[in-house]
C-alpha positions in Angstrom: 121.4 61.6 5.1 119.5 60.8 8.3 118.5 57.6 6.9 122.0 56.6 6.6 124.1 58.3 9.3 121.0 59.5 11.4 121.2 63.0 11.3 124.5 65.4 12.2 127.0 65.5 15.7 125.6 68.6 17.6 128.3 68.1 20.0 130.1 71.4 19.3 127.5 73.9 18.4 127.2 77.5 19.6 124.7 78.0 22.0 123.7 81.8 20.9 122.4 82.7 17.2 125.5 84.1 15.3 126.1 87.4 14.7 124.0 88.4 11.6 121.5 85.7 11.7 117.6 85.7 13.2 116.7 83.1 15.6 113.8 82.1 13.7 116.1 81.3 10.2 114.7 78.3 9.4 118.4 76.8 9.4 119.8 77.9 12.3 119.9 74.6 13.7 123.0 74.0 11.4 124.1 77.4 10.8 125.1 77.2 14.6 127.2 74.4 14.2 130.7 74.6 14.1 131.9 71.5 12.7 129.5 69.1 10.2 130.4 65.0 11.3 128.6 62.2 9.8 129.1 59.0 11.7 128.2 55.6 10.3 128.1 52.5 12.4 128.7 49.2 10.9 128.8 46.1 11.8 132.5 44.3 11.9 131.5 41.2 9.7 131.5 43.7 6.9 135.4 44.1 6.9 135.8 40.4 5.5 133.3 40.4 2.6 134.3 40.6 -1.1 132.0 43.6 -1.3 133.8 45.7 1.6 134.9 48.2 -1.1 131.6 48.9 -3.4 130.0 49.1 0.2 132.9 52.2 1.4 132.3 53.7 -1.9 128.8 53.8 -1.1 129.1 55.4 2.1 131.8 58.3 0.8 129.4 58.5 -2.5 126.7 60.1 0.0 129.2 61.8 1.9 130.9 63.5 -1.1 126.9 64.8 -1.9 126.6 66.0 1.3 130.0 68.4 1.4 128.9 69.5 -2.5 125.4 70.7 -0.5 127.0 72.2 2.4 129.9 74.0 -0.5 127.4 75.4 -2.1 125.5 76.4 0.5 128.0 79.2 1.4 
């Protein structure tokens, strides 16, 4: 995922462990967040190629793998 979207917005994270968790839990750095964004910048030239929609279904693909992880995760 960080290769593509380079890594998760920490904008909105907690700044305290949550109740119930160490603060040496290997994942605290995302079990302290409270909202999981992926942002993916591309350039505008894309929007005008013939391959604009294998290239969008490429980029949900990942992003549909990466909800699956977090679902399960819980």
């Amino acid at each position: 995922m960080k290769k593509y979207f380079g890594g998760l917005v920490k904008e909105d994270s907690v700044f305290y462990c949550p109740r119930g968790y160490k603060k040496d839990n290997p994942a605290i750095a995302y079990i302290s967040l409270r909202h999981f964004m992926l942002i993916y910048h591309f350039e505008q030239q894309i929007l005008t190629e013939k391959k604009l929609s294998k290239f969008f279904a490429d980029k949900l693909g990942l992003c549909k793998k990466f909800n699956e992880f977090l679902l399960n995760s819980f």
